[in-house]
C-alpha positions as CSV (number, residue, x, y, z in Angstrom):
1,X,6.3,20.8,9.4
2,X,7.3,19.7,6.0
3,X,10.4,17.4,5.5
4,X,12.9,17.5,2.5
5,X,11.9,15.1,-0.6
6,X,12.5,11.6,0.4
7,X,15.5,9.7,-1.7
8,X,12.4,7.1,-1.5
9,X,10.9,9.0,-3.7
10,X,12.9,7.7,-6.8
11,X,10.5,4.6,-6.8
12,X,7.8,6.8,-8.1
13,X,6.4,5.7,-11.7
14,X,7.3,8.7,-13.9
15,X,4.3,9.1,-15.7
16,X,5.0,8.5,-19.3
17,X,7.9,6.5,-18.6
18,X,6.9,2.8,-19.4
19,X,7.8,0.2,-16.6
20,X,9.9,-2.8,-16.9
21,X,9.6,-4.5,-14.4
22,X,13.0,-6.4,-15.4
23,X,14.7,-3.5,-14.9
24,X,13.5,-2.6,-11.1
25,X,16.1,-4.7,-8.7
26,X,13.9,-6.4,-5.7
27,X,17.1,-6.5,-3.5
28,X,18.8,-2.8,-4.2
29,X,18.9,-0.3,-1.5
30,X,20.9,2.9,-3.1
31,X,18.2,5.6,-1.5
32,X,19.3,4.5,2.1
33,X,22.8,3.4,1.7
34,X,23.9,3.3,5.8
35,X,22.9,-0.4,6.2
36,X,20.4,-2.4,8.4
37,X,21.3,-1.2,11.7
38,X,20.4,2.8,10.9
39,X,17.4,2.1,8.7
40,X,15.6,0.8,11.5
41,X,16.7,3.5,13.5
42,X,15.3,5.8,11.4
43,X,11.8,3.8,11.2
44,X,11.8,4.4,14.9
45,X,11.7,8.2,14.6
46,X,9.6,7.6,11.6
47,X,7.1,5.9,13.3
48,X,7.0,8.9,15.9
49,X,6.3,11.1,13.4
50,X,3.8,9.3,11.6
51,X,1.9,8.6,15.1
52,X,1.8,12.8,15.4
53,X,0.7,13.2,12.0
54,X,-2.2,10.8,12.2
55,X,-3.4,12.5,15.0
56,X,-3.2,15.4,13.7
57,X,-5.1,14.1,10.7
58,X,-7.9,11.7,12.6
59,X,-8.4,15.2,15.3
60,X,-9.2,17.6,11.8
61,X,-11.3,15.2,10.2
62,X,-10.4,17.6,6.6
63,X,-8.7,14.8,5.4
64,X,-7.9,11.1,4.2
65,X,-5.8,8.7,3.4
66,X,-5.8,5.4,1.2
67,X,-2.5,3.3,1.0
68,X,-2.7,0.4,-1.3
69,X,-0.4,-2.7,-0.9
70,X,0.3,-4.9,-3.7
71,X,2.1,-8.2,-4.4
72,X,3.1,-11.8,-5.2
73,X,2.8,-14.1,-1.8
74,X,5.4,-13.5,0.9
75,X,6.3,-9.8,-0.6
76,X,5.2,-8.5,3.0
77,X,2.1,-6.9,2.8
78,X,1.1,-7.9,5.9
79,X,4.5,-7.3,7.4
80,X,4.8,-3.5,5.9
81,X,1.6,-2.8,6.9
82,X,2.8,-4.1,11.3
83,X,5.8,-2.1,11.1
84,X,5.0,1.0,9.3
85,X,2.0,1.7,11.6
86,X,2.8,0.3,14.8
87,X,2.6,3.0,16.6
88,X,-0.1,4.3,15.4
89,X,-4.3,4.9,17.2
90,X,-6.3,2.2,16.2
91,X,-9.2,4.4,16.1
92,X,-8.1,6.6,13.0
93,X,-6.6,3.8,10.9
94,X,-8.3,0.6,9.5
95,X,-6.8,-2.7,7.4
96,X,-9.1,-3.9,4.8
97,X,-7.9,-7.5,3.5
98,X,-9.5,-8.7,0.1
99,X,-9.6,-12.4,-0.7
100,X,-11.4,-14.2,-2.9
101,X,-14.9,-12.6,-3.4
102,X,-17.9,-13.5,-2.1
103,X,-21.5,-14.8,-3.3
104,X,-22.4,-11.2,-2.3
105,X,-20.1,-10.0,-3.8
106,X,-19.7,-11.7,-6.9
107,X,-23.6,-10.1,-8.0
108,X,-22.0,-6.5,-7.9
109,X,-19.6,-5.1,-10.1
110,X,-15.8,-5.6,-8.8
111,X,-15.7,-2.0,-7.5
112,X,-18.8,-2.8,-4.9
113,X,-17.1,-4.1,-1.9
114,X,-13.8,-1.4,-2.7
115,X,-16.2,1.3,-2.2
116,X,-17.2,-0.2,1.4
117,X,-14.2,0.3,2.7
118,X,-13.2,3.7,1.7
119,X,-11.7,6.0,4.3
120,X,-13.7,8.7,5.7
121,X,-12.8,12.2,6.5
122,X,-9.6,11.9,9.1
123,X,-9.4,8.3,8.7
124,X,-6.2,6.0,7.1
125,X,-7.6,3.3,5.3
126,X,-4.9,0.0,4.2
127,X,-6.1,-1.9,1.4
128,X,-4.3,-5.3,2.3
129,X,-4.6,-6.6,-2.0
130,X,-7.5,-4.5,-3.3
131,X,-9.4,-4.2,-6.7
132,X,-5.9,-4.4,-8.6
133,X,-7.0,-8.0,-8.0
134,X,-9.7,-8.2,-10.6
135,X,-6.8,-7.5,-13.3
136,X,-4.2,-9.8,-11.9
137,X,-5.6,-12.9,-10.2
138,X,-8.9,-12.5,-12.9
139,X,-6.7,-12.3,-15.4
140,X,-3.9,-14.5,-15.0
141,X,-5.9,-17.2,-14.2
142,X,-8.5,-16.9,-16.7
143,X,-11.4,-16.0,-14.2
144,X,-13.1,-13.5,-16.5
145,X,-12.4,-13.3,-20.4
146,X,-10.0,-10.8,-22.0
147,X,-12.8,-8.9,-23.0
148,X,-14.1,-8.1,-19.2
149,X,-10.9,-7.8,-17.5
150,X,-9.2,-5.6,-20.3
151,X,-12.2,-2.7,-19.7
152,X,-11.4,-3.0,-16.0
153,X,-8.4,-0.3,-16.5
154,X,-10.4,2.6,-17.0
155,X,-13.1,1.9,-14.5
156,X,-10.2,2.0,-12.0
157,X,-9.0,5.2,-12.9
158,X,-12.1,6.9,-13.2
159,X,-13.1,5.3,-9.7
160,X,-9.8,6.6,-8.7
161,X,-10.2,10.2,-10.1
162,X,-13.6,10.7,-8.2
163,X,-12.0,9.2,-4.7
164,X,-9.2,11.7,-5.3
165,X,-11.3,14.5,-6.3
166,X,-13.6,13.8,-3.3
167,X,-10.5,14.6,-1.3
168,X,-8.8,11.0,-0.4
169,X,-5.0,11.3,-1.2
170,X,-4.2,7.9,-2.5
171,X,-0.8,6.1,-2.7
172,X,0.1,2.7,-4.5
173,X,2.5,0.3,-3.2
174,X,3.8,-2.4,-5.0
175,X,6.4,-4.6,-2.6
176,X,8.9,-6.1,-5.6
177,X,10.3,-9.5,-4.6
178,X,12.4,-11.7,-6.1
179,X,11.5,-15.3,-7.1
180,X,14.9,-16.4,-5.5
181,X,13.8,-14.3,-2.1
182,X,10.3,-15.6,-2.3
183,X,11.5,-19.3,-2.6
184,X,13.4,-18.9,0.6
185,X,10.5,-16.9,2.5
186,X,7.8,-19.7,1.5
187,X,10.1,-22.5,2.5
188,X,10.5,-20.7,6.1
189,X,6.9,-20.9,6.7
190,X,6.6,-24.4,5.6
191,X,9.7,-25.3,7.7
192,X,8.4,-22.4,11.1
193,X,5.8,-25.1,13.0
194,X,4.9,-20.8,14.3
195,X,4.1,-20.1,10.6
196,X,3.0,-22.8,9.2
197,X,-0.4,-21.5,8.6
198,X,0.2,-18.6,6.9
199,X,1.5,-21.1,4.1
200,X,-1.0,-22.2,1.3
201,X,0.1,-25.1,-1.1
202,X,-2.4,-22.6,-3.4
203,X,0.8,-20.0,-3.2
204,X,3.1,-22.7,-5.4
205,X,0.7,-22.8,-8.0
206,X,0.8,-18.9,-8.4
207,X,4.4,-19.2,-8.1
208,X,4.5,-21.3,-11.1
209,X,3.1,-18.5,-13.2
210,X,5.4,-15.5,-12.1
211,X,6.3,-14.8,-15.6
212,X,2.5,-14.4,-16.0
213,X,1.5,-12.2,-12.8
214,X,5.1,-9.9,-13.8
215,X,3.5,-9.7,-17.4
216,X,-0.1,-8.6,-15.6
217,X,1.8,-6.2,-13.0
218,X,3.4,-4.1,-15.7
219,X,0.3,-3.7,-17.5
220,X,-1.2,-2.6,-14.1
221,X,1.4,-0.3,-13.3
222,X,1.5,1.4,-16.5
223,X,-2.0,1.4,-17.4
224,X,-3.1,2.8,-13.8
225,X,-0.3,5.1,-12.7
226,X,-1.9,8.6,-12.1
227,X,-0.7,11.7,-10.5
228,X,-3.2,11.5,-8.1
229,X,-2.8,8.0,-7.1
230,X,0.8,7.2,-8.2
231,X,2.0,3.8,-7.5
232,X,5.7,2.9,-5.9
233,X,7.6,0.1,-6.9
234,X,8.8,-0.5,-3.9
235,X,12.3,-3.1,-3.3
236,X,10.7,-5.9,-1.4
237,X,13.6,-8.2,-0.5
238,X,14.9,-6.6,2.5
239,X,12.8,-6.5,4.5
240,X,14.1,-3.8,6.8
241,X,14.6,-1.3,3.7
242,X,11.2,-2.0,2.5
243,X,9.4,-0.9,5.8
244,X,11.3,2.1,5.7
245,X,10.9,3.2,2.1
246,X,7.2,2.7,2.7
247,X,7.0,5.1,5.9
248,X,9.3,7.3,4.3
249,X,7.0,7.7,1.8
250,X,3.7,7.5,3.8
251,X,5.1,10.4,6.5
252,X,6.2,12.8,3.3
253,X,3.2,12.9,1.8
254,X,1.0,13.1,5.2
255,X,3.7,16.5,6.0
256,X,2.7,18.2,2.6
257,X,-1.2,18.1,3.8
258,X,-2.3,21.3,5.6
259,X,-3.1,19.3,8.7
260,X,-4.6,21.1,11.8
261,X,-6.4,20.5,15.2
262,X,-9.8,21.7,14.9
263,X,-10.7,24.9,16.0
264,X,-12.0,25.0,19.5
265,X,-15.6,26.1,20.3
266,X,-14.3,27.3,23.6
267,X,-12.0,29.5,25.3
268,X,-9.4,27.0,27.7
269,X,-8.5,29.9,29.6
270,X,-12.0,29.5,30.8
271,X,-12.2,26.4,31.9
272,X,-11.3,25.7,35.5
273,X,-11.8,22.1,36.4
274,X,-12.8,21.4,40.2
């Protein structure tokens, strides 16, 4: 079954058609106009599908699937990624979280510990942050030189190309916030006694170079949008339209694989269980 294109779909970087980030609204919601109540509606029967269609995908073990969240604290990575595949079997689908490398780590080249956690055949992989890291974070705060981090852009399309050509479809997500929305999302945590440890006083200092991390963002998204692994900037304020633009996204693309059960190695007309 194949669906119609998603109006999600208009968050697609055109390739050749240079982002500005000032010019993508965090808070819009024109490809689902109908309002809170039906859009999470719809991620119910979303979520339905995308449960078949991950079966259908772990039981033929032909192919993968990496989805790659980015963005500033509080843009609801770790949100997106609870709703979208709540429904979901554990065993076919895996979160990998990157922080702040380790010793290990640090003695391979930035694209060591990504590899790790590629999906295998008939697996969904979630890269929670990811090696988009090593030309945001190293870059906006002066981690590596200009020199280093500036090469970084081609090694992660050429590590890209060969995941893609060894048969991993690949999807970029980039959850656009607002500074206004973050302000009020970081103040709930500090104010939630519930959520209080998901805030770090480390979040206020990256918060003071937003200009910066926009600046680094566009680059990224221009400089690393492929056909193969397009990225999605993806309005991040509402929560509820965010969630729903990503498994919009995420079911229309698993629906345009050729995705079947395995072919059985015995006749079921056969079998007669005593």
């Amino acid at each position: 079954m194949r669906s119609q294109k998603s109006p999600f779909h208009r968050y697609r970087v055109s390739p050749g058609n240079p982002v500005v980030l000032a010019k993508w609204d965090p808070d819009e919601t024109r490809a689902f106009p109908f309002g809170k109540g039906e859009g999470k509606r719809r991620l119910r029967k979303l979520t339905l599908r995308l449960e078949v269609l991950q079966e259908l995908l772990h039981a033929g073990q032909k192919h993968s699937l990496l989805v790659i969240f980015q963005g500033m604290d509080a843009s609801g990575k770790d949100g997106t990624i609870k709703h979208v595949f709540s429904g979901v079997d554990p065993l076919g689908v895996r979160v990998a979280a990157f922080k702040a490398p380790t010793e290990e780590e640090r003695a391979h080249d930035f694209l060591w510990r990504i590899a790790k956690e590629l999906p295998r055949p008939g697996e969904i992989v979630l890269f929670n942050r990811s090696h988009y890291e090593d030309v945001l974070v190293a870059r906006v705060k002066g981690l590596v030189p200009e020199e280093e981090w500036s090469k970084r852009y081609d090694l992660i399309n050429a590590f890209e190309k060969r995941v893609a050509d060894e048969g991993v479809t690949i999807l970029k997500f980039f959850l656009n916030v607002g500074l206004a929305e973050q302000k009020e999302r970081l103040q709930a945590r500090v104010d939630d006694p519930v959520k209080r440890w998901k805030f770090n006083p480390g979040d206020l200092e990256d918060r003071q170079l937003w200009p910066q991390y926009m600046r680094a963002y566009q680059d990224v998204l221009n400089r690393t949008n492929a056909p193969r692994a397009p990225w999605y900037i993806v309005p991040a304020d509402r929560n509820w339209y965010r969630n729903l633009s990503v498994s919009s996204i995420i079911v229309e693309t698993l629906e345009s694989l050729p995705l079947k059960y395995p072919k059985l190695r015995y006749d079921p007309r056969k079998i007669k269980i005593e």
